[in-house]
N, C-alpha and C positions, 0 to 999 in steps of 0.2 A: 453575449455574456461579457460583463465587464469584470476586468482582473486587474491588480497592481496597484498603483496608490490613488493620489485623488485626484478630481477630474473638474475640469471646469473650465472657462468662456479661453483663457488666455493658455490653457494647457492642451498636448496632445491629445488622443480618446485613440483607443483601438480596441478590436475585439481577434474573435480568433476566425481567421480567413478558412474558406472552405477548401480544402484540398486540391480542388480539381484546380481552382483557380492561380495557387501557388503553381500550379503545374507548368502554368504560361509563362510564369517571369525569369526563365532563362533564356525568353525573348527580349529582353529589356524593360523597362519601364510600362507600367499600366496604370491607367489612371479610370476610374469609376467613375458614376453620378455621384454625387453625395446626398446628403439629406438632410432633414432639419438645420438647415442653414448652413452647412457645413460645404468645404468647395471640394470636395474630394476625397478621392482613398490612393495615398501616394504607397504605390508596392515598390519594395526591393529583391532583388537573389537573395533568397532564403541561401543557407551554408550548404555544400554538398558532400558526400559522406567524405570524411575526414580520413586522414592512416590510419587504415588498421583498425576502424570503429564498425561494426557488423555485426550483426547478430551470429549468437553462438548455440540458442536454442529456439526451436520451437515446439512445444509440446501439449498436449492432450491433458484432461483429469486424470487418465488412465496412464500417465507416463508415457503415450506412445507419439513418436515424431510426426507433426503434421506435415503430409506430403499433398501431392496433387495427384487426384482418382480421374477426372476426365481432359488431361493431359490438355488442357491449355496455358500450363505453364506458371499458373497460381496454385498454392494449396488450399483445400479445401475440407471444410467442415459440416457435418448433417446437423439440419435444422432442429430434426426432429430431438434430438440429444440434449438440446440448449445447451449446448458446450460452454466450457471454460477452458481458457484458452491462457497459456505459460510462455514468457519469453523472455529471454537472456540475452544480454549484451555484454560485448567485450572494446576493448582498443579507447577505451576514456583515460585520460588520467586521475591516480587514486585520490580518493576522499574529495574528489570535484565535485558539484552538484552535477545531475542529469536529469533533465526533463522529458516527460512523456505524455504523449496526448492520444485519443484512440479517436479516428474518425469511421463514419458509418455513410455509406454513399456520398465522400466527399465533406459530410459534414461533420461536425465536431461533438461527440455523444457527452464531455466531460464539462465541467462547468469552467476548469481548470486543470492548468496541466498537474501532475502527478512531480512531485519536484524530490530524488533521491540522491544517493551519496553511494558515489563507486568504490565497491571495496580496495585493497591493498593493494590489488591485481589491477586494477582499473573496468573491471566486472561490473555488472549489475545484474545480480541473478535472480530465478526465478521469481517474473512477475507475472501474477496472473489477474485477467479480466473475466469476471464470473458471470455465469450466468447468463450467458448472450442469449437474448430472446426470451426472458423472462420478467412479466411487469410488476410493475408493484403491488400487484394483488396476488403475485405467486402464479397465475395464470400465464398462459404462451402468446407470446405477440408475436407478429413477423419480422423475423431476422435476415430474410435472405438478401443478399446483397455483398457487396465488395465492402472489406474492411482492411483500415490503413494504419498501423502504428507507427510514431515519429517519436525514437530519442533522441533527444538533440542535448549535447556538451559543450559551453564555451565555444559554440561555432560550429562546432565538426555533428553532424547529426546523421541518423541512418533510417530508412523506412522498411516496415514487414506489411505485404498484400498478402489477403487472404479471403476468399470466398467462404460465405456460408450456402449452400447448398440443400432444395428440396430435400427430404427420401431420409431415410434411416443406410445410409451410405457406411454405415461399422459393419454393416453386414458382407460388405464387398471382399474378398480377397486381398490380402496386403501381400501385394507382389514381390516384397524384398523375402520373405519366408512362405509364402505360398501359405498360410493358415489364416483359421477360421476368427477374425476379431469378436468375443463376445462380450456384450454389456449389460450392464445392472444398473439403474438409477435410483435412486432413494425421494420417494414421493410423501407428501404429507395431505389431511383433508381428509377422503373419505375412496371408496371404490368407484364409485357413481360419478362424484366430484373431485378428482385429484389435483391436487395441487404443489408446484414448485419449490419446496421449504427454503430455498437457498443453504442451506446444511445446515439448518434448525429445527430442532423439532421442539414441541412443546411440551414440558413435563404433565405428564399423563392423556396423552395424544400418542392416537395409534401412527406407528411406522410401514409405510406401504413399498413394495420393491417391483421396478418392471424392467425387464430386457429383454434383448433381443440377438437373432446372430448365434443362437446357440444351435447344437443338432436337434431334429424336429423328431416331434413325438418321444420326448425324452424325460424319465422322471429324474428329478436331480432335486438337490435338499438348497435351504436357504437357509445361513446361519446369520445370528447378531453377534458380531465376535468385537472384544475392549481393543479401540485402534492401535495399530501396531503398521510399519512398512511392509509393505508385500514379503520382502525377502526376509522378514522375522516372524510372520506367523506361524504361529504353533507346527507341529506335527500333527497335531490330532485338536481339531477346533471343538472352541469349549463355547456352546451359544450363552449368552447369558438372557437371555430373552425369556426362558421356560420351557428354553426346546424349539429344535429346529422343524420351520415347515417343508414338507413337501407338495411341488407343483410337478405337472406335467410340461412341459413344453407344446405349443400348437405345431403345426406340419410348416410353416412359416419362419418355424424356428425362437416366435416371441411365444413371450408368458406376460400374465400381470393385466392390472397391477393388483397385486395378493398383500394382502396384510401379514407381517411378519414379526412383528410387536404389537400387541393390542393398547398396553399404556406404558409408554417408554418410562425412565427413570433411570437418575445419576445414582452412580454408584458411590459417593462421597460429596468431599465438599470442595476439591483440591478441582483446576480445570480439569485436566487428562480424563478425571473419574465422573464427565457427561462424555467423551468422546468415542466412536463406533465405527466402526465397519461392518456392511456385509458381503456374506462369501456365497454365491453361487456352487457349491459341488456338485459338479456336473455329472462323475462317474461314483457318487453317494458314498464315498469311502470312509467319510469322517476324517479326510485329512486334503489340506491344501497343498494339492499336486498341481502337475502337467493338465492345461485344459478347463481347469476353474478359472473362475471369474471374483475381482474383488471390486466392490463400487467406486474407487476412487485410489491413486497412485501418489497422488500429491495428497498430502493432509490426513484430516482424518475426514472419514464417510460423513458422519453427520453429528452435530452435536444438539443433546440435550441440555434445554433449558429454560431458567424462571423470567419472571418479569424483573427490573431491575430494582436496587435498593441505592438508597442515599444515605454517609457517601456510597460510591463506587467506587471497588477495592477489586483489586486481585494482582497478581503478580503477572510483571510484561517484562522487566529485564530478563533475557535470555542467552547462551551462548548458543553457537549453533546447533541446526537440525533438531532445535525445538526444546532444549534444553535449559527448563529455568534457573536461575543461580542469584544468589544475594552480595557472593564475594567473587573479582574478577583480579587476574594481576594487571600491570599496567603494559603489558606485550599482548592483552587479550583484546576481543574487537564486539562489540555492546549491539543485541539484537531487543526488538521488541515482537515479544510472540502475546498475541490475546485471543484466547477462545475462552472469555468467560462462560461461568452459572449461570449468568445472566447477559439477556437479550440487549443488543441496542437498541436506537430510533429507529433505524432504517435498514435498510436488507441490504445495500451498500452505497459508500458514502464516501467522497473525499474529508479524510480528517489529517491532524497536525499530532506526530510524535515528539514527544520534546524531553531530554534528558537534562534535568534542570537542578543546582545544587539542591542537598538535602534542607527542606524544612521541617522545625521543631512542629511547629503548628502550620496548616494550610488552610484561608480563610479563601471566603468568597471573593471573587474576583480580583485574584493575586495574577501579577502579570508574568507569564512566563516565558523564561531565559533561560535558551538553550546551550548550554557549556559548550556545544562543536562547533558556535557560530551559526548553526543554522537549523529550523527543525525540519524533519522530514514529513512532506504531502506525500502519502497513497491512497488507496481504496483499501476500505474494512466493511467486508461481508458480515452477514449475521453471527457466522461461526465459522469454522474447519479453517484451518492455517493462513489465520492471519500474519502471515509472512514474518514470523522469526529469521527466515533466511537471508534477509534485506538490514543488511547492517545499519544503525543508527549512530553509532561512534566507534572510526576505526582507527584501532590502536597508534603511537602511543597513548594510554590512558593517564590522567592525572591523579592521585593519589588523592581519598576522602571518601564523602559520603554521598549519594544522589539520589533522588526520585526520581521517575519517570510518570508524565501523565500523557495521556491520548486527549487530544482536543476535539471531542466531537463536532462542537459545531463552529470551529475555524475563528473563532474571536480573539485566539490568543491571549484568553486568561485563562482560570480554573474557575471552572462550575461544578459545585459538586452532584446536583442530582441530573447534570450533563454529562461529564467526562469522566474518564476510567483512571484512577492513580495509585499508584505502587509507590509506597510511602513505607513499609516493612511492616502495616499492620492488616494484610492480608491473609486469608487461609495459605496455609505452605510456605510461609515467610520464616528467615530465621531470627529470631526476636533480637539475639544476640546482637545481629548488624544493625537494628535498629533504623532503619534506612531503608528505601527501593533495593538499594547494590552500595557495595563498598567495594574500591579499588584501593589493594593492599598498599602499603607504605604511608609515611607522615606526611600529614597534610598541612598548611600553613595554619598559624591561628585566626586567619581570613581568607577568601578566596573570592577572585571575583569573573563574571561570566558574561558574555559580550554573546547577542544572535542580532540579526536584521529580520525583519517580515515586512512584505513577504521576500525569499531573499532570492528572485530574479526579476526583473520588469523591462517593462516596454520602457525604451526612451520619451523622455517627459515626464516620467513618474518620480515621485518619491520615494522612499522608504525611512521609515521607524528602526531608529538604533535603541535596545535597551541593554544598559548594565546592572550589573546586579550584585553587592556586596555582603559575605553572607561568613558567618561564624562558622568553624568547625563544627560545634554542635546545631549549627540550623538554626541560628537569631540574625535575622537581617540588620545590617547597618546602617543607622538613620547618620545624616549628616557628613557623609566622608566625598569629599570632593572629587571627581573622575574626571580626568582628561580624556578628550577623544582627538585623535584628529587621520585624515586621509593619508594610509602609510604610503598606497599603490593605488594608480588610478588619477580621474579626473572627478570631480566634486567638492560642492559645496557645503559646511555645515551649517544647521542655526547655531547652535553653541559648540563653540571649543569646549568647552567645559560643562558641568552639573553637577547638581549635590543630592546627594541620594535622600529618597524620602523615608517613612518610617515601616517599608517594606524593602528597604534596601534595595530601591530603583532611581538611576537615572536615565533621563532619556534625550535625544538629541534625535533631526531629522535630517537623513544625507538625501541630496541631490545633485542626479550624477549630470554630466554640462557636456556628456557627447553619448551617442551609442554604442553597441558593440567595444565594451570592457567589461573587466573585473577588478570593481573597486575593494581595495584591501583596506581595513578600518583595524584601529586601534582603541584600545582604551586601558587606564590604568591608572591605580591609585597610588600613594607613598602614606606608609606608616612606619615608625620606629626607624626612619633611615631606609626602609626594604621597600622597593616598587615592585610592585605585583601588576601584571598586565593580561591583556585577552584581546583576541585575535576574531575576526567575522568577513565574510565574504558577500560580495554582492553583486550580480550578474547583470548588466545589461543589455539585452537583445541588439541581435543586427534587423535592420529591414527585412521581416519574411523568416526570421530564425525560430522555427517553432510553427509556423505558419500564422504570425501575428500581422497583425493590418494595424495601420495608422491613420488615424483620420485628422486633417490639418483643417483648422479655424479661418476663416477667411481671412479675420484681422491679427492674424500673428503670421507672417510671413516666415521663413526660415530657409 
């Protein structure tokens, strides 16, 4: 898989090296066959965990810590489950980028790495990889095998191993409380034919429930309850389904899979109101006690929803723990949460968050400039908690107006019957801000916004600087002259300079002339006497940082 900028006879080429293989080069130097004409694959020492950089969680759909059941030393996960699997990182420095890649027996399941932003703390909290062992037709593929998480920061990186394991293993004993793990999955399809929804279901599509791990031969109720965290549900569950089913449980301890929704349906038009859980009551009491089971701990259980409409609209600025908002102060710190109405392309996906000034009008293929210098790469599942909890600009804030679009398919413009935008004219918006968010205080009568894409790369590569001048009210400035040039760091520009076009873009292309830095870039206009300026970062890999490989040309020695 090719990543980073472009590629050609007299340039680097690399791709992303197989685990196992980075494993060796703290033997020194390894050099490969090459291929297509190429003289080799020159490896270096990848970075080793850094001060203080380690992982702080790992956990379960269900909130429960994964540990290791056959005490070889890895943790481990049941197949049968298609887990999803959550993990947090601490010991970065804040608002740094942090990259992350998920490998699968060595090799590398992602097309690219995940490229995020450490909160204040120097955190990067729960991230989760959905859906392990689940293909893209919703069906179970084989997941067993060793799996390898890599974040790596500015150098300093840390790895997570973890097994996925035969057997329905939730059933086992959790030795730290000696109690019974029980689980409930949320299936779509039919009873005959079930199938995987990824936490979607289709408006007017039955919802199907199965678990297992419960006491055997036991009747106990299944309710559809509006998602809420474990520790806020009700006292007394209110299904909204029609009424809750009851199942037996087999002597085995499984049930399912039973239909428990015959045709789902949102309950408004706002996200929250397709969002769901269900509750296993296991001792039928009609209230969420000691011994119940709920399908999911992170998120919500599953969301209902339609096919999508152009544009695509909905609200993604959020504060934390899933909290939408239109107005932030400038001490607050900028989440993007989406569980649309409506379904994406793909069940998940690497896409581009970008918090970009406010525009009056958004036309097709408007290029977008992320105000924090950089936008954020993750994974966006079909629905349930597309990670509001992963900040996308941490505070201080600048004072003004912003939209926020999701870049589906990683072009780095706006498509509208591609990407998702919060523009302020979505269900649950407040018309008043007029805008994605507004960040309280006076804002210039211009502002202008500097990001790099894609903003880390292998040595040899390029990247695209864009600036962006843009009115108070969201009219871009045609014509105004932007200076750039290399605040920090080693690189070259094509232009010192650019004049914006009549979307209020200049663009310039940096290339950096060593490895392993972080190029600091400036840019900045003068009007009325007042320089207004913007700040972008740019990362470039060590030998093996990330587990990247290089491939050297025969006729470009170095």
């Amino acid at each position: 898989m090719i990543l980073g900028g472009r590629t050609g006879p007299a340039r680097l080429r690399h791709r992303w090296l197989p685990l196992a293989v980075v494993g060796a080069l703290s033997y020194g130097l390894l050099v490969m066959t090459g291929c297509a004409g190429e003289a080799g694959v020159l490896l270096g020492p990848g970075p080793g965990p850094g001060p203080g950089v380690s992982l702080s969680q790992f956990l379960d759909a269900f909130g429960r810590a994964v540990t290791d059941t056959d005490n070889n030393g890895v943790p481990d996960l049941p197949e049968e489950s298609r887990p999803t699997v959550f993990t947090a990182f601490r010991g970065f420095n804040p608002r740094q980028i942090v990259e992350v890649m998920l490998y699968f027996r060595n090799n590398p399941v992602l097309e690219g790495p995940l490229q995020l932003t450490a909160d204040r703390n120097g955190n990067i909290p729960l991230l989760p990889f959905w859906d392990i062992g689940v293909g893209g037709d919703g069906r179970p593929v084989s997941a067993q095998g060793r799996y390898d998480i890599v974040a790596s920061g500015e150098g300093r990186q840390t790895t997570v191993t973890f097994d996925i394991r035969p057997g329905r293993s939730f059933s086992l004993l959790d030795r730290s409380r000696q109690v019974r793990f029980s689980t409930i999955v949320v299936l779509a399809g039919s009873i005959e034919e079930p199938v995987w929804p990824r936490g979607s279901i289709w408006e007017g599509a039955p919802v199907l429930v199965q678990g297992w791990g419960f006491p055997p031969n036991r009747s106990i109720r299944l309710y559809v309850i509006r998602d809420v965290s474990p520790e806020n549900v009700e006292a007394t569950l209110r299904d909204v389904s029609g009424g809750f089913e009851t199942e037996t449980t087999r002597a085995d301890g499984t049930f399912g899979p039973v239909v428990v929704w015959s045709s789902a349906r949102r309950l408004g038009d706002r996200q929250q109101d397709g969002d769901f859980d269900v509750v296993a009551d296991v001792d039928s009491d009609g209230a969420f006690t000691y011994g119940d089971a709920i399908n999911i701990y992170v998120g919500a259980g599953f969301t209902v929803q339609r096919a999508p409409v152009t544009p695509w609209l909905a609200q993604l600025a959020a504060k934390k723990y899933g909290e939408f908002s239109d107005t932030f102060e400038v001490t607050d710190d900028v989440g993007v949460w989406v569980n649309p109405p409506t379904r994406p392309l793909t069940p998940f996906q690497r896409v581009r968050k970008y918090v970009v000034l406010h525009q009056a009008e958004w036309r097709e293929g408007d290029v977008l400039v992320d105000v924090t210098g950089r936008p954020e790469t993750d994974l966006m599942r079909f629905a349930c908690a597309n990670q509001f909890y992963l900040p996308v600009w941490v505070g201080p804030l600048r004072p003004g107006k912003y939209d926020v679009v999701v870049d589906l398919n990683l072009n780095g413009r706006y498509d509208p019957s591609v990407d998702i935008l919060d523009d302020g004219r979505a269900p649950g918006s407040d018309p008043a801000v007029g805008a994605g968010f507004r960040v309280a205080g006076t804002p210039p009568p211009s502002s202008i916004a500097l990001s790099i894409a894609p903003p880390a790369i292998n040595d040899g590569d390029s990247a695209d600087a864009f600036a962006q001048v843009v009115t108070a009210d969201g009219r871009p400035r045609q014509g105004i002259r932007v200076g750039f040039r290399v605040a920090s760091g080693e690189a070259s520009l094509s232009s010192n300079e650019a004049i914006t076009n009549a979307r209020g873009i200049a663009q310039v292309r940096v290339t950096p002339t060593r490895r392993n830095q972080t190029i600091v870039l400036q840019a900045q206009f003068t009007e009325d006497g007042e320089t207004r300026s913007a700040e972008a970062f740019l990362r470039v890999r060590d030998f093996g940082e990330l587990q990247a490989v290089f491939r050297k040309p025969l006729s470009q020695p170095r």
